[in-house]
mmCIF file of the N, C-alpha and C atoms, coordinates in Angstrom:
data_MODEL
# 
_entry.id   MODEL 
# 
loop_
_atom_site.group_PDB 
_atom_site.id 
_atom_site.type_symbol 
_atom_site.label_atom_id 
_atom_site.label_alt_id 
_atom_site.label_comp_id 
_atom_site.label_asym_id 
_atom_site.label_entity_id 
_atom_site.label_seq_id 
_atom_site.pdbx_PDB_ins_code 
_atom_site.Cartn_x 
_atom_site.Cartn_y 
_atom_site.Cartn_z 
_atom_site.occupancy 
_atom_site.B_iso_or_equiv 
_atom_site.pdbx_formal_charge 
_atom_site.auth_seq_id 
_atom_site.auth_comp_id 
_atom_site.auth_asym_id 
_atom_site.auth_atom_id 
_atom_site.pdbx_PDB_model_num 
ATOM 1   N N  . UNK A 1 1  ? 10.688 39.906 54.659 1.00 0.00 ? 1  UNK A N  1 
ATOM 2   C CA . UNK A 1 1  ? 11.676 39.122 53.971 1.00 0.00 ? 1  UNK A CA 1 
ATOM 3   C C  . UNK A 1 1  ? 12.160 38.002 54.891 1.00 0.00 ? 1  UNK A C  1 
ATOM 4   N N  . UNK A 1 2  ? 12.431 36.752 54.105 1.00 0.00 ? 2  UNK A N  1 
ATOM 5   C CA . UNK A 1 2  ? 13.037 35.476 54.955 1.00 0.00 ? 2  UNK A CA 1 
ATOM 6   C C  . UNK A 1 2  ? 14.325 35.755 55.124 1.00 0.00 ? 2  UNK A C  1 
ATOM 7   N N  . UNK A 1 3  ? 15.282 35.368 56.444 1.00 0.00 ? 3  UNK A N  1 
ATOM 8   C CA . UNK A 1 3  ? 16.266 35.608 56.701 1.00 0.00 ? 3  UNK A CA 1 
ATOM 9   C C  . UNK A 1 3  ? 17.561 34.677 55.675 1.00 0.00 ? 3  UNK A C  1 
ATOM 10  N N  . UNK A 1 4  ? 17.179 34.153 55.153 1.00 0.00 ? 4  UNK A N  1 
ATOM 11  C CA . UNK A 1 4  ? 17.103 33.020 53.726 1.00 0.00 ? 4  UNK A CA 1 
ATOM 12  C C  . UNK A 1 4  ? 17.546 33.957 53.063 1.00 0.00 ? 4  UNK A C  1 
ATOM 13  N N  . UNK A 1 5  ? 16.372 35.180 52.471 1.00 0.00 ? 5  UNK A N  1 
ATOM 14  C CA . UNK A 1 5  ? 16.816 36.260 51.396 1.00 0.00 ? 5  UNK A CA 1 
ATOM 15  C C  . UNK A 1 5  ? 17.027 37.310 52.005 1.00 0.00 ? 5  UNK A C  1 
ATOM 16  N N  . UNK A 1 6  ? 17.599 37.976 53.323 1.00 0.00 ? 6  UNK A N  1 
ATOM 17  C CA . UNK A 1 6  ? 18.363 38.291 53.548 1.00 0.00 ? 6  UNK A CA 1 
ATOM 18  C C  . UNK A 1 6  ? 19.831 38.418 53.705 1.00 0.00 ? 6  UNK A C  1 
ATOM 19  N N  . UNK A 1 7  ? 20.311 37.053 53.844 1.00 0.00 ? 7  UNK A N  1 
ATOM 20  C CA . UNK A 1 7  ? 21.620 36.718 53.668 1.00 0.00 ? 7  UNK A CA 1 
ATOM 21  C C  . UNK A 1 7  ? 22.068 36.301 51.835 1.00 0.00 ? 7  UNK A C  1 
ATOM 22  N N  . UNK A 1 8  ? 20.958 36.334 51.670 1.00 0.00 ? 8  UNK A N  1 
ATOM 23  C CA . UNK A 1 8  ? 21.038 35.504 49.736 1.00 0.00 ? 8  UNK A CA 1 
ATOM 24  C C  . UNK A 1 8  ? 21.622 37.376 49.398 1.00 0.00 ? 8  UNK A C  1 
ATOM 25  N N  . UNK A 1 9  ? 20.927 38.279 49.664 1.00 0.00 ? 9  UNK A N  1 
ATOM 26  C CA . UNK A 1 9  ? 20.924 39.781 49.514 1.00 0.00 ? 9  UNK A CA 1 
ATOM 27  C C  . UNK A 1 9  ? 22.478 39.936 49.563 1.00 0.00 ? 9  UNK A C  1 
ATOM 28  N N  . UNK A 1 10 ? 22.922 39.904 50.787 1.00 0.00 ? 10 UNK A N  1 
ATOM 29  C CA . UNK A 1 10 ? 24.326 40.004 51.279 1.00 0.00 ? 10 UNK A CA 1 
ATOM 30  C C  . UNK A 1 10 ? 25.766 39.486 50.102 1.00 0.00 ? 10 UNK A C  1 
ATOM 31  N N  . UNK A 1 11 ? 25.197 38.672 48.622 1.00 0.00 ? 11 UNK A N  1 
ATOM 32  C CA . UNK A 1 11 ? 26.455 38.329 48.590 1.00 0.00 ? 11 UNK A CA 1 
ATOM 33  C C  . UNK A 1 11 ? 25.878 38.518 46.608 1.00 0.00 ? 11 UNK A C  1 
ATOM 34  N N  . UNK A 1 12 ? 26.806 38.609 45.921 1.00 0.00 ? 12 UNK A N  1 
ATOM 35  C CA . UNK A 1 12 ? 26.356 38.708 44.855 1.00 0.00 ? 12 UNK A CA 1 
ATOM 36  C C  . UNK A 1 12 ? 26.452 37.266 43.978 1.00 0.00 ? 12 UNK A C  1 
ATOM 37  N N  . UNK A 1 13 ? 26.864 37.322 42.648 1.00 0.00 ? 13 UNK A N  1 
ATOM 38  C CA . UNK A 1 13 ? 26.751 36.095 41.652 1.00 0.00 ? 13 UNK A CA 1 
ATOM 39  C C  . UNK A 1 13 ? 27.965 36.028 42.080 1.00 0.00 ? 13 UNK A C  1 
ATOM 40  N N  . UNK A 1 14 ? 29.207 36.191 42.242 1.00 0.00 ? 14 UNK A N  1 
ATOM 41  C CA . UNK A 1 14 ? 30.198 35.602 42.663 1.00 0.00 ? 14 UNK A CA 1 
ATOM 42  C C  . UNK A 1 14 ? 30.539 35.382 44.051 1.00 0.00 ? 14 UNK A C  1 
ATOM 43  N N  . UNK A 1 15 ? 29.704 35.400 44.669 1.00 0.00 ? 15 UNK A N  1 
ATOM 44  C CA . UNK A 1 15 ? 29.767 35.139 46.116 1.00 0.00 ? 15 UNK A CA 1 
ATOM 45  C C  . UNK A 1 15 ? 30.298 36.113 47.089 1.00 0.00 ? 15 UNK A C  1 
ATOM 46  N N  . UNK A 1 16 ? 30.557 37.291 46.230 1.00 0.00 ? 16 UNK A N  1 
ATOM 47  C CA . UNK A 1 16 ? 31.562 38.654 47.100 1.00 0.00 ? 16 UNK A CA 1 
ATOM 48  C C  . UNK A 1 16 ? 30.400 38.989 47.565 1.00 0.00 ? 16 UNK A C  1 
ATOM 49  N N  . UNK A 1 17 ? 30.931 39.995 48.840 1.00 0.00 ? 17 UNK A N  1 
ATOM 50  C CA . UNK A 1 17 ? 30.239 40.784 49.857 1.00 0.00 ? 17 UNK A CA 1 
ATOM 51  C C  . UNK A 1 17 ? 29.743 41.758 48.979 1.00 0.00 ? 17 UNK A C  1 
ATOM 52  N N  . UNK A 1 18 ? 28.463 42.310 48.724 1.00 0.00 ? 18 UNK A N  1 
ATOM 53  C CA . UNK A 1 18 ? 27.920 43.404 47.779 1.00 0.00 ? 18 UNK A CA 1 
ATOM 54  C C  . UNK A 1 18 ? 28.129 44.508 48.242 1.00 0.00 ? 18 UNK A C  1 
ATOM 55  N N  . UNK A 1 19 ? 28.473 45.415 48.315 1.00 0.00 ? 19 UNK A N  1 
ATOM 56  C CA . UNK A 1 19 ? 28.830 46.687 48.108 1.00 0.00 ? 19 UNK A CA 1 
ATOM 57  C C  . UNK A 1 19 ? 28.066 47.236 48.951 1.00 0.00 ? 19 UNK A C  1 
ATOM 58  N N  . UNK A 1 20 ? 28.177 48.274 49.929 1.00 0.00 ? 20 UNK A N  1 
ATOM 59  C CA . UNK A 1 20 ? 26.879 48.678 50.496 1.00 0.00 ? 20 UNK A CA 1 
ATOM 60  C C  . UNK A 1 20 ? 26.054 48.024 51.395 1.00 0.00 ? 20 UNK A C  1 
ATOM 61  N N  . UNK A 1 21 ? 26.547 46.631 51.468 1.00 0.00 ? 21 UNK A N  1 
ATOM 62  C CA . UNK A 1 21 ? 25.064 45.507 52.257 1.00 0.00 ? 21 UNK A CA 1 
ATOM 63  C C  . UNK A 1 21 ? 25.316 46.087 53.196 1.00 0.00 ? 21 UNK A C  1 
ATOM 64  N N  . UNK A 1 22 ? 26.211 46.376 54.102 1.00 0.00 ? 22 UNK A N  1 
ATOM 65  C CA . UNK A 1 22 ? 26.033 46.844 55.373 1.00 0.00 ? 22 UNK A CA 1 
ATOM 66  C C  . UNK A 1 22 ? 26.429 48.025 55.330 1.00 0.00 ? 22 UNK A C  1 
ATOM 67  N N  . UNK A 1 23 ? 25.869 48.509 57.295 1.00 0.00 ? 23 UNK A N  1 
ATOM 68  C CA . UNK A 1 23 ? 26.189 50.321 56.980 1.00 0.00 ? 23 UNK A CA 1 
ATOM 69  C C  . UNK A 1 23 ? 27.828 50.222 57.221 1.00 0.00 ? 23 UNK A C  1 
ATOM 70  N N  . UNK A 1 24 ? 27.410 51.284 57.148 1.00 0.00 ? 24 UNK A N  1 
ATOM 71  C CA . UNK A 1 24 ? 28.724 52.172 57.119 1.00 0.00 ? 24 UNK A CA 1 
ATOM 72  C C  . UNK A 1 24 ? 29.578 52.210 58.615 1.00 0.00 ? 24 UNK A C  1 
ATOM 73  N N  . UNK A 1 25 ? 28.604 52.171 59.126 1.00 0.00 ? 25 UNK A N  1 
ATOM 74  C CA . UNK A 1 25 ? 28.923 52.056 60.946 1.00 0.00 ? 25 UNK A CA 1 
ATOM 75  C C  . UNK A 1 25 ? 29.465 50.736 61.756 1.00 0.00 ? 25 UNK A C  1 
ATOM 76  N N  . UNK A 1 26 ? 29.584 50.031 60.840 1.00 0.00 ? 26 UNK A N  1 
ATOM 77  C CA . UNK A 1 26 ? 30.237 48.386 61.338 1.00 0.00 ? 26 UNK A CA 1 
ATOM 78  C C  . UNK A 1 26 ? 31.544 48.783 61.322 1.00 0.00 ? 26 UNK A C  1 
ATOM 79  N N  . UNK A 1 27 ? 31.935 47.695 62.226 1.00 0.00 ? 27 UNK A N  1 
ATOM 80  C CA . UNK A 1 27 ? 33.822 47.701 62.598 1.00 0.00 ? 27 UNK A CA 1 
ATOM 81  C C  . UNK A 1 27 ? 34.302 46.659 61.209 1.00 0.00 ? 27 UNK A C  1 
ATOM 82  N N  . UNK A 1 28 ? 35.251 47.578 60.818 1.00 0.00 ? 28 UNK A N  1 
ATOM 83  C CA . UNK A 1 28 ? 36.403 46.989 59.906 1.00 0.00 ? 28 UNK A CA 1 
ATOM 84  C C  . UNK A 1 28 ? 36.152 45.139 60.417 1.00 0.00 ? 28 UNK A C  1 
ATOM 85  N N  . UNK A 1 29 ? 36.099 44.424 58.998 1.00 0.00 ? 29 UNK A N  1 
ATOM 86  C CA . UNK A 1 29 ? 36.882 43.487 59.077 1.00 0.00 ? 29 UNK A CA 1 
ATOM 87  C C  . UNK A 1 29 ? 37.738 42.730 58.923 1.00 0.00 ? 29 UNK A C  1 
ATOM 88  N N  . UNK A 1 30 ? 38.847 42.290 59.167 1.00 0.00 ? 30 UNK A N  1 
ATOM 89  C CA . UNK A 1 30 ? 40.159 42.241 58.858 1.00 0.00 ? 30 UNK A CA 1 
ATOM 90  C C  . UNK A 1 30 ? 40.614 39.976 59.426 1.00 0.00 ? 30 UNK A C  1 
ATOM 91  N N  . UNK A 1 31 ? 41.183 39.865 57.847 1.00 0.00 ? 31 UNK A N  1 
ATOM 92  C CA . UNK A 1 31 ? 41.881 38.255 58.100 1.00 0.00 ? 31 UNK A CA 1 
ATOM 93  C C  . UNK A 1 31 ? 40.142 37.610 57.763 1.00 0.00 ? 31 UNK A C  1 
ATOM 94  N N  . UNK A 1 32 ? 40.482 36.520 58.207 1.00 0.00 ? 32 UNK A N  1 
ATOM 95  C CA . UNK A 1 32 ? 39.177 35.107 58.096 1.00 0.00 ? 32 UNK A CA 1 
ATOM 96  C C  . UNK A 1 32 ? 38.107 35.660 58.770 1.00 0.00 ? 32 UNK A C  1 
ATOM 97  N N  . UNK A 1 33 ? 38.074 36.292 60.070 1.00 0.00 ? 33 UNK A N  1 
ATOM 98  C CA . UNK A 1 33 ? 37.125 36.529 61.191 1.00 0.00 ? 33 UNK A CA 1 
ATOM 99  C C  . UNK A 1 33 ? 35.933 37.667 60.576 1.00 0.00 ? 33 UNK A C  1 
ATOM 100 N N  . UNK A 1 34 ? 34.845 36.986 60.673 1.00 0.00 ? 34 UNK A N  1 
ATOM 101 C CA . UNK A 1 34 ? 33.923 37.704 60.174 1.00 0.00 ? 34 UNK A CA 1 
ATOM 102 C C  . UNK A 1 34 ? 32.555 37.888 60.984 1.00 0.00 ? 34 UNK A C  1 
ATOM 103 N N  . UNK A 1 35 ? 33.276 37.440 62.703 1.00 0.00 ? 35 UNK A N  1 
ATOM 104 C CA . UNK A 1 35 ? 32.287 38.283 63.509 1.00 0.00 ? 35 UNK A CA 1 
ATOM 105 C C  . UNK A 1 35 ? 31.756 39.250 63.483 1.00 0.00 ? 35 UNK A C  1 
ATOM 106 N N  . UNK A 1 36 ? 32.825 39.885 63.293 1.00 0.00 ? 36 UNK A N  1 
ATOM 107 C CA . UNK A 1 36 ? 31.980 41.812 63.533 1.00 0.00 ? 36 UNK A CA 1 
ATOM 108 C C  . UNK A 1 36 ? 30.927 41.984 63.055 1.00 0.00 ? 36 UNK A C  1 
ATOM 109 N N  . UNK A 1 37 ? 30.623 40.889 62.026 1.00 0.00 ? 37 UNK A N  1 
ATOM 110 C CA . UNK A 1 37 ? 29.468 41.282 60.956 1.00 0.00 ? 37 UNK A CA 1 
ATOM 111 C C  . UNK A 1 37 ? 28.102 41.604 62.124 1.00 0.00 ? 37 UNK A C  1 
ATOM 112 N N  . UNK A 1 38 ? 27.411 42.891 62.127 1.00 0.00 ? 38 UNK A N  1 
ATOM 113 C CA . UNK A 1 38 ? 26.449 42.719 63.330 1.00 0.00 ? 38 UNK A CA 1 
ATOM 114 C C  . UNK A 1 38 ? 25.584 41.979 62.663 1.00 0.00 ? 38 UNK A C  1 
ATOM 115 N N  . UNK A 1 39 ? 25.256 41.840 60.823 1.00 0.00 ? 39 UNK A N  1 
ATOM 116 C CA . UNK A 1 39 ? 23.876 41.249 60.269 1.00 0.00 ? 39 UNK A CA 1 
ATOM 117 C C  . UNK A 1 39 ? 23.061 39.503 61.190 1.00 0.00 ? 39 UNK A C  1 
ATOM 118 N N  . UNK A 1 40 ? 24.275 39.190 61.589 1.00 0.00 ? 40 UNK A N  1 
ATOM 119 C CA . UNK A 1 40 ? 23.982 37.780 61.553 1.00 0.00 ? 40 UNK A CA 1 
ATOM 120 C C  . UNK A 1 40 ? 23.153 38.071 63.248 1.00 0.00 ? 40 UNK A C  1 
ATOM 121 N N  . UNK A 1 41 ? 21.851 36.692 62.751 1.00 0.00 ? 41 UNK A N  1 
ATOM 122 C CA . UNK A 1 41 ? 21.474 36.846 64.688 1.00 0.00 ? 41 UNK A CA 1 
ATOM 123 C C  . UNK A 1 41 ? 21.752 35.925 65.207 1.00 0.00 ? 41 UNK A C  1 
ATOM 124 N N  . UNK A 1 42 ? 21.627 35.908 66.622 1.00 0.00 ? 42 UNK A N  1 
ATOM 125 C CA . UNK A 1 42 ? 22.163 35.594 67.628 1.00 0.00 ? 42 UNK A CA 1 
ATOM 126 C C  . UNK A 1 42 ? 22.504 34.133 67.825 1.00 0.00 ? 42 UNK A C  1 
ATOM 127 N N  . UNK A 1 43 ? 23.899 33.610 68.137 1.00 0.00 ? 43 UNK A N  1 
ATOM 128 C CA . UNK A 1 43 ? 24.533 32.570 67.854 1.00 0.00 ? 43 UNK A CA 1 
ATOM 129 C C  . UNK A 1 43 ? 24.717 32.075 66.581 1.00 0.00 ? 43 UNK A C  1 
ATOM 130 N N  . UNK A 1 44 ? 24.940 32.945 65.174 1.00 0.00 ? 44 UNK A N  1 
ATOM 131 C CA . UNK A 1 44 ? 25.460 32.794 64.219 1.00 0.00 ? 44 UNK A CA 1 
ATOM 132 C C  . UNK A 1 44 ? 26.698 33.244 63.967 1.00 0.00 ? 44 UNK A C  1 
ATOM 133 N N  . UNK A 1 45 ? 27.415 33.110 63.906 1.00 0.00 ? 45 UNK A N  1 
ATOM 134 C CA . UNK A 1 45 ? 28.879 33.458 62.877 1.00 0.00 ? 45 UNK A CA 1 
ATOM 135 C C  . UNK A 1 45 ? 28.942 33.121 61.107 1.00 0.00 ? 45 UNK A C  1 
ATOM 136 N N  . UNK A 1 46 ? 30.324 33.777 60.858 1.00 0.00 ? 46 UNK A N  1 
ATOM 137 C CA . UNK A 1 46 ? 30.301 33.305 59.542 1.00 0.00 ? 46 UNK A CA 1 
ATOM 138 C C  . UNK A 1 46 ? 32.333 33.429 59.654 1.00 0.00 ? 46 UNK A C  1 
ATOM 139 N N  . UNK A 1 47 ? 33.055 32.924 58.958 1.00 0.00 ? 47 UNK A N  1 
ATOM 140 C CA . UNK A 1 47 ? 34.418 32.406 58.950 1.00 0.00 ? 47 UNK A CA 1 
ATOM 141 C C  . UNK A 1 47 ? 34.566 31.935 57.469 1.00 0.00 ? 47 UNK A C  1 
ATOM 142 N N  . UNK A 1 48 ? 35.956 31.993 57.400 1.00 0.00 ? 48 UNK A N  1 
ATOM 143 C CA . UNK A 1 48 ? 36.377 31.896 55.664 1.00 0.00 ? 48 UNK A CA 1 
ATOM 144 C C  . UNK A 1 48 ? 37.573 30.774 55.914 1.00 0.00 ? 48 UNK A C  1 
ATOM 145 N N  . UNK A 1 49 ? 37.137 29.726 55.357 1.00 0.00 ? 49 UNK A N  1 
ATOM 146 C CA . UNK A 1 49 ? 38.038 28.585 54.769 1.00 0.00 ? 49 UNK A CA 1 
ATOM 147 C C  . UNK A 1 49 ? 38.259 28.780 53.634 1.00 0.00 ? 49 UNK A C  1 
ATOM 148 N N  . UNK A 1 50 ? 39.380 28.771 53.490 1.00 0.00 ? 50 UNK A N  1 
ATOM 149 C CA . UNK A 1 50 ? 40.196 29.292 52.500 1.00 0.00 ? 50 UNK A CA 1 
ATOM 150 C C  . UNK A 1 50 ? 39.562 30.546 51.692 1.00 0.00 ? 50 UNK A C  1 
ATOM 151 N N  . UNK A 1 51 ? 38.567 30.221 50.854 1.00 0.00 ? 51 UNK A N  1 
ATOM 152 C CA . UNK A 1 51 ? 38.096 31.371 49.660 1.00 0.00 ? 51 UNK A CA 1 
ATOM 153 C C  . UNK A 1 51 ? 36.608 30.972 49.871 1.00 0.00 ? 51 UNK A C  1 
ATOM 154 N N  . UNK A 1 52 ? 36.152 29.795 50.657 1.00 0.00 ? 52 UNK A N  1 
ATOM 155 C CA . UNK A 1 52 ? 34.718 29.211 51.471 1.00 0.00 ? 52 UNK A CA 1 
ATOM 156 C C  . UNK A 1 52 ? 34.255 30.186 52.293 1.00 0.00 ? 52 UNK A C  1 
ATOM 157 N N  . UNK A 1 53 ? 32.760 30.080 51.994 1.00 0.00 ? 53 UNK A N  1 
ATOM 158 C CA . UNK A 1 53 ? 32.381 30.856 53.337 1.00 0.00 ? 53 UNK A CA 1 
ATOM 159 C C  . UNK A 1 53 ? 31.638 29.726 54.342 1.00 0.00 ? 53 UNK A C  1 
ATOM 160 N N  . UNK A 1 54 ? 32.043 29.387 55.552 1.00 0.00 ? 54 UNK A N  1 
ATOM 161 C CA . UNK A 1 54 ? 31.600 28.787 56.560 1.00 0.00 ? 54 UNK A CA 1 
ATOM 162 C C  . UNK A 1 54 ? 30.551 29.343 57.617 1.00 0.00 ? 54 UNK A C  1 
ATOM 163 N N  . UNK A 1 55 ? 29.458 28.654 57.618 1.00 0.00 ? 55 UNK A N  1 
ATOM 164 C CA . UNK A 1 55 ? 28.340 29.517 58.690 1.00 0.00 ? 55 UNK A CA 1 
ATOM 165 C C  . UNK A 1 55 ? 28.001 28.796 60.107 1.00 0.00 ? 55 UNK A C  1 
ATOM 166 N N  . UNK A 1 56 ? 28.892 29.294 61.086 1.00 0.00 ? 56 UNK A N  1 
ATOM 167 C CA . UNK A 1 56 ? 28.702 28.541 62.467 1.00 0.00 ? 56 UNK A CA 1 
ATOM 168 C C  . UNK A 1 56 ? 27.542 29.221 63.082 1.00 0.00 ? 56 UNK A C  1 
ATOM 169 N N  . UNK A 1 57 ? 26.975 27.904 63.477 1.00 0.00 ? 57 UNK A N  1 
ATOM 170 C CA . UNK A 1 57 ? 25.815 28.272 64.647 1.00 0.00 ? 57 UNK A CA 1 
ATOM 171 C C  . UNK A 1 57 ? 25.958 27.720 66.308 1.00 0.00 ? 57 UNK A C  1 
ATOM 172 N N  . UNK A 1 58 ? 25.930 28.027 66.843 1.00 0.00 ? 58 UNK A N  1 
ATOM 173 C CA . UNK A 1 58 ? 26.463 27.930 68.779 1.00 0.00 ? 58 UNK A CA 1 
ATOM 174 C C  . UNK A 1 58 ? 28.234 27.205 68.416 1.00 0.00 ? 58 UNK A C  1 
ATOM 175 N N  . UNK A 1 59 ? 28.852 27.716 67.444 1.00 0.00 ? 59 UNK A N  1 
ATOM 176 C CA . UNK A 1 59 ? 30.392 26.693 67.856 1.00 0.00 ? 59 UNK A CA 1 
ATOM 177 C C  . UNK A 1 59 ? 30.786 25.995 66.905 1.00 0.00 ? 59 UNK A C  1 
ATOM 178 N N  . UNK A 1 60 ? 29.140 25.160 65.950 1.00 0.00 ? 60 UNK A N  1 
ATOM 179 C CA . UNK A 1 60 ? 29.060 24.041 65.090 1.00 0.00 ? 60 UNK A CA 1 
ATOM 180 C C  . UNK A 1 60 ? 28.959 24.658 63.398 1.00 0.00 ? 60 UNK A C  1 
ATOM 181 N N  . UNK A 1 61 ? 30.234 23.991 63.254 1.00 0.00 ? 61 UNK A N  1 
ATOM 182 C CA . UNK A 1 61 ? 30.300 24.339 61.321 1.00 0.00 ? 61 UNK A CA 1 
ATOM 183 C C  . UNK A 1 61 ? 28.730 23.823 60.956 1.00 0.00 ? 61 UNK A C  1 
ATOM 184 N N  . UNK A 1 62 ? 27.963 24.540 60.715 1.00 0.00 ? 62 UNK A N  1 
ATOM 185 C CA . UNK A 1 62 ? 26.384 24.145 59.823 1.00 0.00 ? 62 UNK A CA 1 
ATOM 186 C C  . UNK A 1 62 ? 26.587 24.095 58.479 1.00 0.00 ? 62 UNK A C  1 
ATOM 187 N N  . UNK A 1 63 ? 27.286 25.073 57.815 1.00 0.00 ? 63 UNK A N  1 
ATOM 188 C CA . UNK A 1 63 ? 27.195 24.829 56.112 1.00 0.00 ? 63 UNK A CA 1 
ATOM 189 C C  . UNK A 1 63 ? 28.171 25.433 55.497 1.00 0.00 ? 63 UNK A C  1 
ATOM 190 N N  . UNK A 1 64 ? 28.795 24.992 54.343 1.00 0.00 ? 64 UNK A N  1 
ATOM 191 C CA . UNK A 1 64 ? 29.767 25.742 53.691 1.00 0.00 ? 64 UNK A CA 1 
ATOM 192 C C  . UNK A 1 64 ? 28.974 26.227 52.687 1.00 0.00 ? 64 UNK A C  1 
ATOM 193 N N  . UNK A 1 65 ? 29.736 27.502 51.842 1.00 0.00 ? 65 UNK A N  1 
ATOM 194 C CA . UNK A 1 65 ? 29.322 27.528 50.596 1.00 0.00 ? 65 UNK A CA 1 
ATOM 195 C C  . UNK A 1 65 ? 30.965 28.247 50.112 1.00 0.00 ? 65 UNK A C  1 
ATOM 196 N N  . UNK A 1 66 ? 31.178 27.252 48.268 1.00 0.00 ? 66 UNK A N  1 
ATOM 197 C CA . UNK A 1 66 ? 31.973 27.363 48.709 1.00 0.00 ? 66 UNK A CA 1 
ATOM 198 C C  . UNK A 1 66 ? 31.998 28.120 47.743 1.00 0.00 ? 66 UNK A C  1 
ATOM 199 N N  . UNK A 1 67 ? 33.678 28.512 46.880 1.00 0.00 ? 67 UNK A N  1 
ATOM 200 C CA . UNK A 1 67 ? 33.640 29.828 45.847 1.00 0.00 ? 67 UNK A CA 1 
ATOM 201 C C  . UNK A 1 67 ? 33.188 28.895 44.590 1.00 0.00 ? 67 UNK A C  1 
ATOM 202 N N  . UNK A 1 68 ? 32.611 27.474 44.369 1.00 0.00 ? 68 UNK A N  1 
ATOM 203 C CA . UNK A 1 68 ? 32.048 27.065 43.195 1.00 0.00 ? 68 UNK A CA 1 
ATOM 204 C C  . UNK A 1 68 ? 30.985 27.221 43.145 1.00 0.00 ? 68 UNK A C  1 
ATOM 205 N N  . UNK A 1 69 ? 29.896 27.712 44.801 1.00 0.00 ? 69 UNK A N  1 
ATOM 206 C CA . UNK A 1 69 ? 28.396 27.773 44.393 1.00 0.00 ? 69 UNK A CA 1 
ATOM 207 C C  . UNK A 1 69 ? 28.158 26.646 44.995 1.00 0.00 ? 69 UNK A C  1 
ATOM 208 N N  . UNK A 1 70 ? 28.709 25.557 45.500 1.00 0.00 ? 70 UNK A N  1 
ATOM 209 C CA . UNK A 1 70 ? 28.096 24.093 46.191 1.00 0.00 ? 70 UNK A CA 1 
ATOM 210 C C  . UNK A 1 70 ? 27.634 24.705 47.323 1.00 0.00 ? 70 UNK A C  1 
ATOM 211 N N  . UNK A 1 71 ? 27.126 24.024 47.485 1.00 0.00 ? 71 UNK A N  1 
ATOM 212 C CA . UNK A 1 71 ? 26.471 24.000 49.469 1.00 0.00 ? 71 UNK A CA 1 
ATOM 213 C C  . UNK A 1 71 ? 26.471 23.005 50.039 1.00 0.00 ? 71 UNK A C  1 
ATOM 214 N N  . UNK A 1 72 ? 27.421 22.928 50.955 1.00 0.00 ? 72 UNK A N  1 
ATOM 215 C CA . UNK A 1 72 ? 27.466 22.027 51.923 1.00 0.00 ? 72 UNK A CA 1 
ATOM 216 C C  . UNK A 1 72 ? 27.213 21.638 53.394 1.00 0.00 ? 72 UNK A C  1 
ATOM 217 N N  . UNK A 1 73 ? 26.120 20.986 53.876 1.00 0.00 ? 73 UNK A N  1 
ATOM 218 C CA . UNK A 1 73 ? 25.257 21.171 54.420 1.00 0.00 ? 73 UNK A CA 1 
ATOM 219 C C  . UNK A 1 73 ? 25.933 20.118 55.922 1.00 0.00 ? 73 UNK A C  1 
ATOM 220 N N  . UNK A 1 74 ? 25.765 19.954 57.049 1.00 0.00 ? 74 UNK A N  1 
ATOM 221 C CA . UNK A 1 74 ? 26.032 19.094 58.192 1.00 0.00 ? 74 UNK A CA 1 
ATOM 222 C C  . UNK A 1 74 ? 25.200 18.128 58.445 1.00 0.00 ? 74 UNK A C  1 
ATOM 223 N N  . UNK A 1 75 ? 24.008 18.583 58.060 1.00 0.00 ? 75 UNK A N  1 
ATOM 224 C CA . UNK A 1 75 ? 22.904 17.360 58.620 1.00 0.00 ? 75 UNK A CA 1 
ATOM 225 C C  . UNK A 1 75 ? 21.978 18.110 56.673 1.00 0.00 ? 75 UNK A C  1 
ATOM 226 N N  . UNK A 1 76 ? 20.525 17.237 56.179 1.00 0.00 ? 76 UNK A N  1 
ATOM 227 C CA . UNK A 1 76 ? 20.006 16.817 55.462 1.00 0.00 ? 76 UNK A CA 1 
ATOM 228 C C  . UNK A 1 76 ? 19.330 19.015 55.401 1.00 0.00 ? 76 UNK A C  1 
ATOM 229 N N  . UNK A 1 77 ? 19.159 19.053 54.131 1.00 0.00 ? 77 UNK A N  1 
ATOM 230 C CA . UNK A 1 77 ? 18.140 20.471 53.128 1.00 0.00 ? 77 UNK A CA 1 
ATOM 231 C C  . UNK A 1 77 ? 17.258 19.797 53.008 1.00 0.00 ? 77 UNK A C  1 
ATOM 232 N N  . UNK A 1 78 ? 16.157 20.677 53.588 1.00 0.00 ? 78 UNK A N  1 
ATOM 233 C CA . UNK A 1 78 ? 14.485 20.327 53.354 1.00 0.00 ? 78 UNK A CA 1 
ATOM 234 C C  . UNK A 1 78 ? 14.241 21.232 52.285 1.00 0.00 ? 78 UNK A C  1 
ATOM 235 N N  . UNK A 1 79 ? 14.219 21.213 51.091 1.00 0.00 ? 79 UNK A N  1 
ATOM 236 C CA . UNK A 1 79 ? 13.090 22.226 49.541 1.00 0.00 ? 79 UNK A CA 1 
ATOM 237 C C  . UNK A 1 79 ? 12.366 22.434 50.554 1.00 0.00 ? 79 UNK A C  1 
ATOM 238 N N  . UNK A 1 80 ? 10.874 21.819 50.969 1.00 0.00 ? 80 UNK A N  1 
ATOM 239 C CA . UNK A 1 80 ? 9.868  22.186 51.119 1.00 0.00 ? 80 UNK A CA 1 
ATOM 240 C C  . UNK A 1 80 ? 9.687  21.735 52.611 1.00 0.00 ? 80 UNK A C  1 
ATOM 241 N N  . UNK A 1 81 ? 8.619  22.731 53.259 1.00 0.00 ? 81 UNK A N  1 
ATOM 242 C CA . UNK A 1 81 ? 7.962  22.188 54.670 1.00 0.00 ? 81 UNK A CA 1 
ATOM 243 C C  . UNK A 1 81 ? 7.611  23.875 55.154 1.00 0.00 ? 81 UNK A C  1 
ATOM 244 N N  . UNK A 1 82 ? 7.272  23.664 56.389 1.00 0.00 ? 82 UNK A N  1 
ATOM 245 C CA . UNK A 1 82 ? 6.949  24.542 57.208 1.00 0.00 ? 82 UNK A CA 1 
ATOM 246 C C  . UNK A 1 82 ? 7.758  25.198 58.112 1.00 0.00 ? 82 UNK A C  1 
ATOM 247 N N  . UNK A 1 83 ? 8.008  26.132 58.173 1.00 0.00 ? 83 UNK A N  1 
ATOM 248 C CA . UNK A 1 83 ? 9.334  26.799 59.136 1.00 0.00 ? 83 UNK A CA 1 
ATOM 249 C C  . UNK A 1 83 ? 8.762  26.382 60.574 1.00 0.00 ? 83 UNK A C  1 
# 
């Protein structure tokens, strides 16, 4: 699986955390801060503007998505190419 539809996995049609995505063995998360999450790899975060979910990579806001379903991106979405 692409780490693409791994995180697509993680959230349902309304953008909530699905039930179950993670184990059981993760630390509580509590307020905006959504480090603890262990799913994300290394030098990813994720943070909540307002009811937004924000996805930092080394520090740098990379993309919002927000509770309408937009995506908002920092630099240009490639559809198609080669990873």
């Amino acid at each position: 699986m692409t780490r693409a539809r791994d995180i697509a996995n993680l959230l349902d049609a309304s953008g909530d955390i699905v039930a179950g995505a993670f184990p059981a063995t993760l630390p509580a998360v509590s307020g905006a801060n959504l480090t603890g999450i262990e799913a994300f790899p290394a030098g990813w975060t994720a943070a909540l503007d307002g009811s937004d979910m924000v996805f930092i990579y080394n520090s740098v806001e990379v993309f919002k998505l927000t509770t309408s379903g937009a995506i908002i991106a920092k630099d240009n979405i490639t559809a198609f190419g080669t990873p």
